[in-house]
N, CA, C and O of each residue as an XYZ file, in Angstrom:
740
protein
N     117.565    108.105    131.167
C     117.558    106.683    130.846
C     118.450    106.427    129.644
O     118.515    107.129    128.635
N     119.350    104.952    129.989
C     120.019    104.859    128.621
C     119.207    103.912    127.854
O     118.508    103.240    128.612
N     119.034    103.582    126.447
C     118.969    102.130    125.970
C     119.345    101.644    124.475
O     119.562    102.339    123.483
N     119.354    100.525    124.588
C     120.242    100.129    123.459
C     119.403     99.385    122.633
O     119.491     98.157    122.659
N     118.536     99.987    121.844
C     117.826     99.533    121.031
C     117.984    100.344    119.564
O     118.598    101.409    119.625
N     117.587    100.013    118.539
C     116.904    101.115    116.923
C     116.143    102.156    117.781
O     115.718    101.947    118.917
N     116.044    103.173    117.161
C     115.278    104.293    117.988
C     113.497    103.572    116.980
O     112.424    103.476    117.576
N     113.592    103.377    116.208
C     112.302    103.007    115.284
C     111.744    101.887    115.715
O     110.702    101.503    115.185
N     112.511    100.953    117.055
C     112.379     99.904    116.969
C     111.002     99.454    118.043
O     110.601    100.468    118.614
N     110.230     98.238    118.430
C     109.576     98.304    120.022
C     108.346     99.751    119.570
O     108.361    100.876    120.068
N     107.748     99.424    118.907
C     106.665    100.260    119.259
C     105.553     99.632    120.018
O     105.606     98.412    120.176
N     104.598    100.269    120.487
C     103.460     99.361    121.585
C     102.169     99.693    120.762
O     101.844    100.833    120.430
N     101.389     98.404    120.440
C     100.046     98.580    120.490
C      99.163     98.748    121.082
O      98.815     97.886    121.889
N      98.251    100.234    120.880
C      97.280    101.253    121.596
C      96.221    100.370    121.466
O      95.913     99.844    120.396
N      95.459    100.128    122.880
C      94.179     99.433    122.656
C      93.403    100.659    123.406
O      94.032    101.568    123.948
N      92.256    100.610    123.391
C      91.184    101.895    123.798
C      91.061    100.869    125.570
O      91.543     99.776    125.869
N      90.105    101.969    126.491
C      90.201    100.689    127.733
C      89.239     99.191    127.317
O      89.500     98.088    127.798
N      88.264     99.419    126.469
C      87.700     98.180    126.303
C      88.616     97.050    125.596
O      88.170     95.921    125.389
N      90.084     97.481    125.198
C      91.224     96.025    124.922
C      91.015     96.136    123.216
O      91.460     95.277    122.454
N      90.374     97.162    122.828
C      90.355     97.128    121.063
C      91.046     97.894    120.333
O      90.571     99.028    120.274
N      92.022     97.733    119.721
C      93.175     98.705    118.845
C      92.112    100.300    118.562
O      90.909    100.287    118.299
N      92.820    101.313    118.685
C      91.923    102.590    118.898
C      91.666    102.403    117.092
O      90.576    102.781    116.664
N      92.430    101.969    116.349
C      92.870    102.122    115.089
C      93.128    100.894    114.721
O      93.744    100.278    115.591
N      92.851    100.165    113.568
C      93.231     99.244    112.937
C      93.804     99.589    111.213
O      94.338     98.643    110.633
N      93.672    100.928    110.459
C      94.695    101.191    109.897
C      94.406    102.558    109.105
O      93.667    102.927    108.192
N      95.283    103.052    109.853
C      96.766    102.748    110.202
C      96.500    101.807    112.065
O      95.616    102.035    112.892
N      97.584    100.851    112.132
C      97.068     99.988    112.977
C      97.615    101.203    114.273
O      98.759    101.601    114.056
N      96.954    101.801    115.528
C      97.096    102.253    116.552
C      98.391    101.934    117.412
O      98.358    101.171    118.378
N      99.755    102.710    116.891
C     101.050    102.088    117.791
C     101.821    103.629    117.978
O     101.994    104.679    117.359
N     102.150    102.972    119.294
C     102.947    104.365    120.216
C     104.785    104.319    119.573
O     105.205    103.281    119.061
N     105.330    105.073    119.656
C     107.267    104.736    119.938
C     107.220    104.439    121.296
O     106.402    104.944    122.065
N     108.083    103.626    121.617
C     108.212    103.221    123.118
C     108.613    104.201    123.884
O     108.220    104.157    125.050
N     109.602    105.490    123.420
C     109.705    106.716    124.545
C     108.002    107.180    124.301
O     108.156    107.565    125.460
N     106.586    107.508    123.943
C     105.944    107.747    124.048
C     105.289    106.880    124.854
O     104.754    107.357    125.855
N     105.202    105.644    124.638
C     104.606    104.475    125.789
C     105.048    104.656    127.039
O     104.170    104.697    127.901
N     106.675    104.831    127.540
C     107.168    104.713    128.601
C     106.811    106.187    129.282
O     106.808    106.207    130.513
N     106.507    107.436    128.570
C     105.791    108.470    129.576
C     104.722    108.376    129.782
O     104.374    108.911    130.835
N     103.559    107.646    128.914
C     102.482    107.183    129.183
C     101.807    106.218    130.837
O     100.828    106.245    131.583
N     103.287    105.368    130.651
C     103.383    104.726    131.581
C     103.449    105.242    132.802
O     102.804    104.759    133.732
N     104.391    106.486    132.961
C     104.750    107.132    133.903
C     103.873    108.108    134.250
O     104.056    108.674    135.327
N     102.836    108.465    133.471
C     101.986    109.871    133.730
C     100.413    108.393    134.436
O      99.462    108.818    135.092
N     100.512    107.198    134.169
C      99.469    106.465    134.480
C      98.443    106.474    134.084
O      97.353    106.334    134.640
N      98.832    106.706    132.693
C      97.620    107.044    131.478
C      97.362    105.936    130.734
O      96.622    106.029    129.755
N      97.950    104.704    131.105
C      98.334    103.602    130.275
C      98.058    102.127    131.665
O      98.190    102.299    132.876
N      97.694    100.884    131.023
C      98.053     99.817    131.685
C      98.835     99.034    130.914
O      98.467     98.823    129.759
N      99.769     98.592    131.284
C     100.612     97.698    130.593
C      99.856     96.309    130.687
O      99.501     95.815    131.757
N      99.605     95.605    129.159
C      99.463     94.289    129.061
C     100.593     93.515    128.820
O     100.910     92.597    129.577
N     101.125     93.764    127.983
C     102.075     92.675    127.461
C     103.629     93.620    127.214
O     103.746     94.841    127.107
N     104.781     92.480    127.172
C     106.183     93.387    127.167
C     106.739     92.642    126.290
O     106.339     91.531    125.944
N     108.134     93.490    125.702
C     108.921     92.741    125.080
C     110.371     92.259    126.156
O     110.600     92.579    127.322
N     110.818     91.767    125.621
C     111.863     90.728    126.139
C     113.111     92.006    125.966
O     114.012     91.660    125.201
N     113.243     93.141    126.453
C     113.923     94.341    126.106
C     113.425     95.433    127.230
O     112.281     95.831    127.446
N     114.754     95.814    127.926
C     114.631     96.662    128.722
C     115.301     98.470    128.425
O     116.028     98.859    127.510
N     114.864     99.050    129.283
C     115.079    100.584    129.166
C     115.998    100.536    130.431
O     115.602     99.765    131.305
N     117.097    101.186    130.675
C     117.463    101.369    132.096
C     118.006    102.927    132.625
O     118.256    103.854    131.855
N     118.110    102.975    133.949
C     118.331    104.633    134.371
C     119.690    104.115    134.949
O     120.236    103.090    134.539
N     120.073    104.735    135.714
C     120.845    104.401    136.619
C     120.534    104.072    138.332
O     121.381    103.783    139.178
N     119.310    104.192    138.490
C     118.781    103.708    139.699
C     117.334    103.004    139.251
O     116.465    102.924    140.120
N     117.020    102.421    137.723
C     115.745    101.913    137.426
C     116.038    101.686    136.076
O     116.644    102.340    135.228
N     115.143     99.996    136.075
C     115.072     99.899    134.825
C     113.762     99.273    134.640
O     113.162     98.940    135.663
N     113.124     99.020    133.296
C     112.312     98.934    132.618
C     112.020     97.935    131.699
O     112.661     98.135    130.668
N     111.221     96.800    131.630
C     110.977     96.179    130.088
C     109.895     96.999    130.016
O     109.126     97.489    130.843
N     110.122     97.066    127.752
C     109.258     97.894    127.490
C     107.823     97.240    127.399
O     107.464     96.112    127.738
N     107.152     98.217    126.876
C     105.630     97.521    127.238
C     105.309     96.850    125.740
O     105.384     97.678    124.832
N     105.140     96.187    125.539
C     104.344     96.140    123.392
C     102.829     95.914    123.319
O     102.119     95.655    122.348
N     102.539     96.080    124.589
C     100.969     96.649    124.569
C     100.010     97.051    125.534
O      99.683     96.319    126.469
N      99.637     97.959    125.383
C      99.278     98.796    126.424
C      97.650     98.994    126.321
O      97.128     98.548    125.299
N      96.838     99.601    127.253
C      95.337    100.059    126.989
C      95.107    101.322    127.938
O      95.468    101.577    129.087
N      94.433    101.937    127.079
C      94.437    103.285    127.622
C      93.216    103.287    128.623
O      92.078    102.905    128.350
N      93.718    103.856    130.004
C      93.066    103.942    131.342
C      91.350    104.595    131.044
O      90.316    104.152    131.544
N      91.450    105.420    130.360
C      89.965    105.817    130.175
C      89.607    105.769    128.876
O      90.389    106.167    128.013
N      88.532    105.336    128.605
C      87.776    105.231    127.005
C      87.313    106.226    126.328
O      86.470    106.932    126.881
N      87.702    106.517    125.076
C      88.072    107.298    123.952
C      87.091    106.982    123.119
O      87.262    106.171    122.209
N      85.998    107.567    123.333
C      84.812    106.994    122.028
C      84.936    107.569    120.868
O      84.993    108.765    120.580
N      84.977    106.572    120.179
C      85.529    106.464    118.571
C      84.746    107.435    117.614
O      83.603    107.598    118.042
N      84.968    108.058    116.576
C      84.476    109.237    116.143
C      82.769    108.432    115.829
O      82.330    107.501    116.504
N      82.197    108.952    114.899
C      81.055    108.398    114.753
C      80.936    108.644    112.874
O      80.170    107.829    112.361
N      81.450    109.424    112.093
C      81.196    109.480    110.856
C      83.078    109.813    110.728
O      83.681    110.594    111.465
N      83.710    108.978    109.592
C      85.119    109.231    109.575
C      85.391    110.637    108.740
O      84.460    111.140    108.112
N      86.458    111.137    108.753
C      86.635    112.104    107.782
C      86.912    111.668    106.235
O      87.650    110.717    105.979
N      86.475    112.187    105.550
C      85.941    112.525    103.948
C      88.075    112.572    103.809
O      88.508    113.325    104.681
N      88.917    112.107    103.169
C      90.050    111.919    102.702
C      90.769    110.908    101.770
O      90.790    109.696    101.986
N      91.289    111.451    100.837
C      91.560    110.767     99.994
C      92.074    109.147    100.425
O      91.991    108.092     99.797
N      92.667    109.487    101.864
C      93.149    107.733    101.653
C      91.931    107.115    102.650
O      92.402    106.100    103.163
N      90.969    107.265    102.979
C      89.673    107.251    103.371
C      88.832    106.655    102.527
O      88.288    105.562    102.686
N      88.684    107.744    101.187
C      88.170    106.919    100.067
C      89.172    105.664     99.600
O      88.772    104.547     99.929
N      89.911    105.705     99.171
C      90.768    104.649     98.937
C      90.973    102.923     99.634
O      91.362    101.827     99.230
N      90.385    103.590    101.025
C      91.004    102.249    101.601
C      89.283    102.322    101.898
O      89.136    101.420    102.722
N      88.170    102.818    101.695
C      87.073    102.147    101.717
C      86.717    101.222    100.211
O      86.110    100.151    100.232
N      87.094    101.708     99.285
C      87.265    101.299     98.149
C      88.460     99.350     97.990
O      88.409     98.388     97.224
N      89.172     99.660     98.983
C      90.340     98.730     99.368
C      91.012     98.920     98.489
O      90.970     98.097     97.575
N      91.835     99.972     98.388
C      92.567    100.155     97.442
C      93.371     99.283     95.622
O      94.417     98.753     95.246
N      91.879     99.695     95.016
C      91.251     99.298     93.811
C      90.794    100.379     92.929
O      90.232    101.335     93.464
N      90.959    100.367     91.603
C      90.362    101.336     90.613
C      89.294    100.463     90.531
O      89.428     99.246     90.399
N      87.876    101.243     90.630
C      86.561    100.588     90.811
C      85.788    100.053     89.501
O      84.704     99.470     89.516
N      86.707    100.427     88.146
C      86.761    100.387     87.097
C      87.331     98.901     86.466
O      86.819     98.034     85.758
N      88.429     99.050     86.994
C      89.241     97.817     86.452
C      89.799     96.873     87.391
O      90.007     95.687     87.134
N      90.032     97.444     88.483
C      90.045     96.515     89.604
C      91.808     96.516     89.921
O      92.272     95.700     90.718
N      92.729     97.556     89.181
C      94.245     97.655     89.450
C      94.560     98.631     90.414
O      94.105     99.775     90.435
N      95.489     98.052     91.342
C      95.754     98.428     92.155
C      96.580    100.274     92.365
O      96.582    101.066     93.307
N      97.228    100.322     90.848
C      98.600    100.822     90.209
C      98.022    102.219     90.093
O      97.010    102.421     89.422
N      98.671    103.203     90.754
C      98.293    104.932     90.073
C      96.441    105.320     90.512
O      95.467    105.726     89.877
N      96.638    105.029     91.531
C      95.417    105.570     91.892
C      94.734    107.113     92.114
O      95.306    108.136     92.488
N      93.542    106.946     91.810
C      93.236    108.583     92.057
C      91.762    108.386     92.130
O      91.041    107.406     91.944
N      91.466    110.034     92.567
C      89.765    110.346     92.613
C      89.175    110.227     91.360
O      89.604    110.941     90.454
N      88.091    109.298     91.110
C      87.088    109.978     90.122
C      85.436    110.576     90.397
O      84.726    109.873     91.115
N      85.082    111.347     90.054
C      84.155    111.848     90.224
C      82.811    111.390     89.220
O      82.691    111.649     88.022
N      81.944    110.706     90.008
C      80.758    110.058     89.325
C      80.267    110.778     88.335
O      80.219    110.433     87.154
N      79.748    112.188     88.982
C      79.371    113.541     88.572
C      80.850    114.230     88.381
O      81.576    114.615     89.297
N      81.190    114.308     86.633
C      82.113    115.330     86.903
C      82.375    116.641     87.874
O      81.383    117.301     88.182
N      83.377    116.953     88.257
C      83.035    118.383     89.353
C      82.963    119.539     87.716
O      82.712    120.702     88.032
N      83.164    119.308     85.995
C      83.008    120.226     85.619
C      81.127    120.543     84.566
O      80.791    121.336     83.687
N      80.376    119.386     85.352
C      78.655    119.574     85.313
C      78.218    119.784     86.754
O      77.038    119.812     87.103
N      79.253    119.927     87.556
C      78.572    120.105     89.188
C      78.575    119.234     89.920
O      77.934    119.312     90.967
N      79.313    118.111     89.588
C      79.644    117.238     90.901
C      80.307    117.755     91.638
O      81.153    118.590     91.318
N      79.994    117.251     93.174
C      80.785    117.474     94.612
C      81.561    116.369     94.624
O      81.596    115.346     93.940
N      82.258    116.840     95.662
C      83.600    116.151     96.018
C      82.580    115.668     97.372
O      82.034    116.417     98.182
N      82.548    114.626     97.328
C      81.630    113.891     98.647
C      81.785    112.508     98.170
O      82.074    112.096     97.047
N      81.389    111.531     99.873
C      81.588    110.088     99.948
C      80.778    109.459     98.539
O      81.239    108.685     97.700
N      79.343    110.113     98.606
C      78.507    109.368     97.297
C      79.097    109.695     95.624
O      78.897    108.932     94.679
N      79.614    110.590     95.570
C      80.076    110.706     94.433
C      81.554    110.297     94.117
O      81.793    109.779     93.026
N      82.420    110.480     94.902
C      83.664    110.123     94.710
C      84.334    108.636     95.090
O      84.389    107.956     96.115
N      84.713    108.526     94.008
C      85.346    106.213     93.852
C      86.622    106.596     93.469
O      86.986    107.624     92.898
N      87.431    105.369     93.963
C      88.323    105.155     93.239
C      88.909    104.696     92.083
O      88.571    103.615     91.602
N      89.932    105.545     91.476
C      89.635    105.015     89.908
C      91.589    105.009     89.698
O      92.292    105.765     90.370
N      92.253    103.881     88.517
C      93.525    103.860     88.388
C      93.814    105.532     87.328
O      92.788    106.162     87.069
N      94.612    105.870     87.021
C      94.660    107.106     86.212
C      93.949    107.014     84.909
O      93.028    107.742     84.539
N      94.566    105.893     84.174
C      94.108    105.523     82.629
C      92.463    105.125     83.005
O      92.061    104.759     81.900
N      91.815    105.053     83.531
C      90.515    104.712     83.988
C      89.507    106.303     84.172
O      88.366    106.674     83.897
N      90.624    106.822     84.737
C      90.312    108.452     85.117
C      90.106    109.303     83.564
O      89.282    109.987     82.957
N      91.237    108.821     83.452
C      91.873    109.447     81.946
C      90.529    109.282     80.921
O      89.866    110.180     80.403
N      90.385    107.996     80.829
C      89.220    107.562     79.975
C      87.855    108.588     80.006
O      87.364    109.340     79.163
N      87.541    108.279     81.229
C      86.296    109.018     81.917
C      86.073    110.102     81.318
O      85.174    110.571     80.620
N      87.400    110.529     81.853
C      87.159    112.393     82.124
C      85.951    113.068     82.543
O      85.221    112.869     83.514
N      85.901    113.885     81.628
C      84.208    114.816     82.117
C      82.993    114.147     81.690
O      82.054    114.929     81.538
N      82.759    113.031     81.474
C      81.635    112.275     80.481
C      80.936    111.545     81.855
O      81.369    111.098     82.917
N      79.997    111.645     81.401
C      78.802    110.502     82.579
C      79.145    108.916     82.227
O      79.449    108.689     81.056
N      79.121    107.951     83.034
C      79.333    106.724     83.209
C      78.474    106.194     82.143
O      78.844    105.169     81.571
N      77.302    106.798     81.781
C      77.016    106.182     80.257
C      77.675    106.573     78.937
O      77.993    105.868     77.979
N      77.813    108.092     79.173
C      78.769    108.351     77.973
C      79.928    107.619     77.661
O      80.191    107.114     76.570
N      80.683    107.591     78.807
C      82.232    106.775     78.960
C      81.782    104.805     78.343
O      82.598    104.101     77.750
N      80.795    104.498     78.597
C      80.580    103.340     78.480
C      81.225    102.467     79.777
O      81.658    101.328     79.599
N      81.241    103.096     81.045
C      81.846    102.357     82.222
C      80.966    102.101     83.112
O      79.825    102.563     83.093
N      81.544    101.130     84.207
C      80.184    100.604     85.176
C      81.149    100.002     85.999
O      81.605     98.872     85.828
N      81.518    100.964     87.104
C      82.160    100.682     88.731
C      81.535     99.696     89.169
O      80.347     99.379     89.107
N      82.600     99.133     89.711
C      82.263     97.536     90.487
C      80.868     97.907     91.518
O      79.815     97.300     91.714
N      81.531     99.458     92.160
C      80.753     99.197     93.183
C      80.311    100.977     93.172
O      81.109    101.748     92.638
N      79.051    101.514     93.771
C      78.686    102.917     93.585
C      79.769    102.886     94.860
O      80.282    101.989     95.529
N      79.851    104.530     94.832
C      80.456    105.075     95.955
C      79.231    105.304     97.194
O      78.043    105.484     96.928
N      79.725    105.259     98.396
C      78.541    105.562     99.430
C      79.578    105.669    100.817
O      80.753    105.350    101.005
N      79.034    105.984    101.257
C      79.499    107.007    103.067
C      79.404    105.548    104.027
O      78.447    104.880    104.419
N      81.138    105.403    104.215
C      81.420    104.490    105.099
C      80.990    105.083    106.633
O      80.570    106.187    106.981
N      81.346    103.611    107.526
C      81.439    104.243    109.000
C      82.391    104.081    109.148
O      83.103    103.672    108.231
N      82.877    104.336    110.423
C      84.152    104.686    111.260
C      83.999    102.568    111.385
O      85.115    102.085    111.579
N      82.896    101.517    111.299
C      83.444    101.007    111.597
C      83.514     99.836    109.864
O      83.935     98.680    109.903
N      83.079    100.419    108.739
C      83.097     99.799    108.044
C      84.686    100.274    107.642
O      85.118     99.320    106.995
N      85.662    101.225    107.722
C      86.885    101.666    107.325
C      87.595    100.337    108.042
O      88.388     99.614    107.439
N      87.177    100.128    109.451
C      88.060     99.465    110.768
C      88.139     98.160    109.459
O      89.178     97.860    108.871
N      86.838     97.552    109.225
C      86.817     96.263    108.803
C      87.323     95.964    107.444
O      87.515     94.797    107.101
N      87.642     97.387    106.324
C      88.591     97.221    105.276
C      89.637     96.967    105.978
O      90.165     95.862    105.855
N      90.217     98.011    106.948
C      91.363     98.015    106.752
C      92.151     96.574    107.604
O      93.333     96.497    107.940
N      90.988     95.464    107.808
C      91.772     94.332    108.026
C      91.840     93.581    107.652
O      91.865     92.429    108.085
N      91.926     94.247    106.156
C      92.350     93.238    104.796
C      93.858     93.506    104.396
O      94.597     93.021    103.540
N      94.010     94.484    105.375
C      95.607     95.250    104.998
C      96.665     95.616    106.305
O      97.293     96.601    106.693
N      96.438     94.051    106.775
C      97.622     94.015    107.909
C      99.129     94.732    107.130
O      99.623     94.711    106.003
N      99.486     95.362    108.514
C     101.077     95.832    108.458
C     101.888     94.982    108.124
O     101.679     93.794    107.879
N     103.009     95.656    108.096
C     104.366     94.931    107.311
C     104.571     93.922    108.487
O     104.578     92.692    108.420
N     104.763     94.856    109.755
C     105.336     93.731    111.285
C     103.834     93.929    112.153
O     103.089     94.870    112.428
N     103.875     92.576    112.379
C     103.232     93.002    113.724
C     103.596     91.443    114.574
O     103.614     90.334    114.040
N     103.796     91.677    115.648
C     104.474     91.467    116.759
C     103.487     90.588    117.272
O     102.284     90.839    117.335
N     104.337     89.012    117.822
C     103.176     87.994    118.295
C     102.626     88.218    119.563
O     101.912     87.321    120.012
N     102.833     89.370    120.334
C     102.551     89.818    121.487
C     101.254     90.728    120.975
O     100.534     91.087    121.906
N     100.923     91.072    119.924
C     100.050     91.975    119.511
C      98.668     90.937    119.093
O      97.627     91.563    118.896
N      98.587     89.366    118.941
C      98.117     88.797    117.757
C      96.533     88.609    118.975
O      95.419     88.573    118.452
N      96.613     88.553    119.863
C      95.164     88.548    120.925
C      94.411     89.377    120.381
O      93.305     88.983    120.011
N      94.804     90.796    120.171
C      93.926     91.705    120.060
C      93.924     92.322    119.041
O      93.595     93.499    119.184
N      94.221     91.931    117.791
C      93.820     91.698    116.569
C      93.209     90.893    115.467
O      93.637     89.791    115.124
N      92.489     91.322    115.089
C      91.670     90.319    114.140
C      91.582     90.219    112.825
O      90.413     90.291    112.445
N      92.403     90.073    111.935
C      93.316     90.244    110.746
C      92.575     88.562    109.683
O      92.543     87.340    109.833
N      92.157     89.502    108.764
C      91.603     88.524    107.531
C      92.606     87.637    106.708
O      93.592     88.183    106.213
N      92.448     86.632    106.583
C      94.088     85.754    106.277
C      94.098     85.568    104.606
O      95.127     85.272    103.998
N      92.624     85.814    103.870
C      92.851     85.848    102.915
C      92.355     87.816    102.340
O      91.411     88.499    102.736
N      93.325     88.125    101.439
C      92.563     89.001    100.499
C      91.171     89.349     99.934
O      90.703     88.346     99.396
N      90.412     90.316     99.868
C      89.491     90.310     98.698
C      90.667     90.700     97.195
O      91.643     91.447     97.142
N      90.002     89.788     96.094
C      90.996     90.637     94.664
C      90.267     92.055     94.542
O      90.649     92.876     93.708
């Protein structure tokens, strides 16, 4: 197949078969050579296309910009423990001061009196916030996080992260997304 597009360009949004982004963020999107074998292996239904074709020399193609996957993919049930996990349950905020700028782990329980590295103990904090802290208990430090740390779900992550629509997203995509129009600060 030839085509004349950005190779970066035309990606398709992954919906699970029930029509719901598998992912809302990072938001669930294929490259269109991954969509178009999808297509071809019949692992995929095409909903919606862009105004842009793929062609062979005996076949051509508009691409798909959104697709749903033929059989349902049940969604994990507890997310994985990761730094941008914590972060974007936090909504990417020092829980301290509320700046966005130089973020990092802090540990409720220092890890050097025996804190774990786990959902309940670990918040997000800006560096100079970190810095402050250090090894001292939240009374020593004289600090008091907006919010304790605690163990998201797979679907409380979904519902941060649609405070933090993508750079593009495509009016062929806007059905099956549900995107918060204002910020939390």
């Amino acid at each position: 197949m030839t085509i004349h597009v950005p190779p970066r360009s035309h990606p398709a949004l992954v919906l699970n078969a029930d029509y719901r982004p598998l992912s809302y963020y990072p938001l669930s999107l294929w490259s269109w050579q991954d969509t178009v074998r999808a297509v071809f292996m019949d692992r995929v239904t095409v909903v919606q296309h862009y105004d842009v074709e793929v062609h062979s020399p005996s076949f051509a193609m508009r691409l798909p910009s959104v697709v749903s996957l033929k059989t349902y993919v049940a969604p994990t049930r507890q997310p994985a423990f990761t730094r941008f996990n914590v972060f974007l349950r936090d909504r990417f905020r020092c829980q301290y001061c509320g700046s966005a700028e130089d973020l990092t782990f802090d540990h409720l329980i220092p890890r050097a009196r025996g804190g774990q590295t786990t959902w309940e103990n670990v918040l997000t904090a800006c560096s100079p916030c970190n810095l402050r802290k250090g090894h001292k208990s939240l009374r020593e430090a004289g600090m008091h996080p907006m919010h304790l740390p605690w163990r998201p779900t797979v679907h409380d992550l979904h519902d941060a992260g649609r405070h933090f629509p993508p750079n593009f997203l495509h009016d062929s995509w806007m059905d099956y997304l549900y995107w918060d129009t204002e910020l939390e600060p």
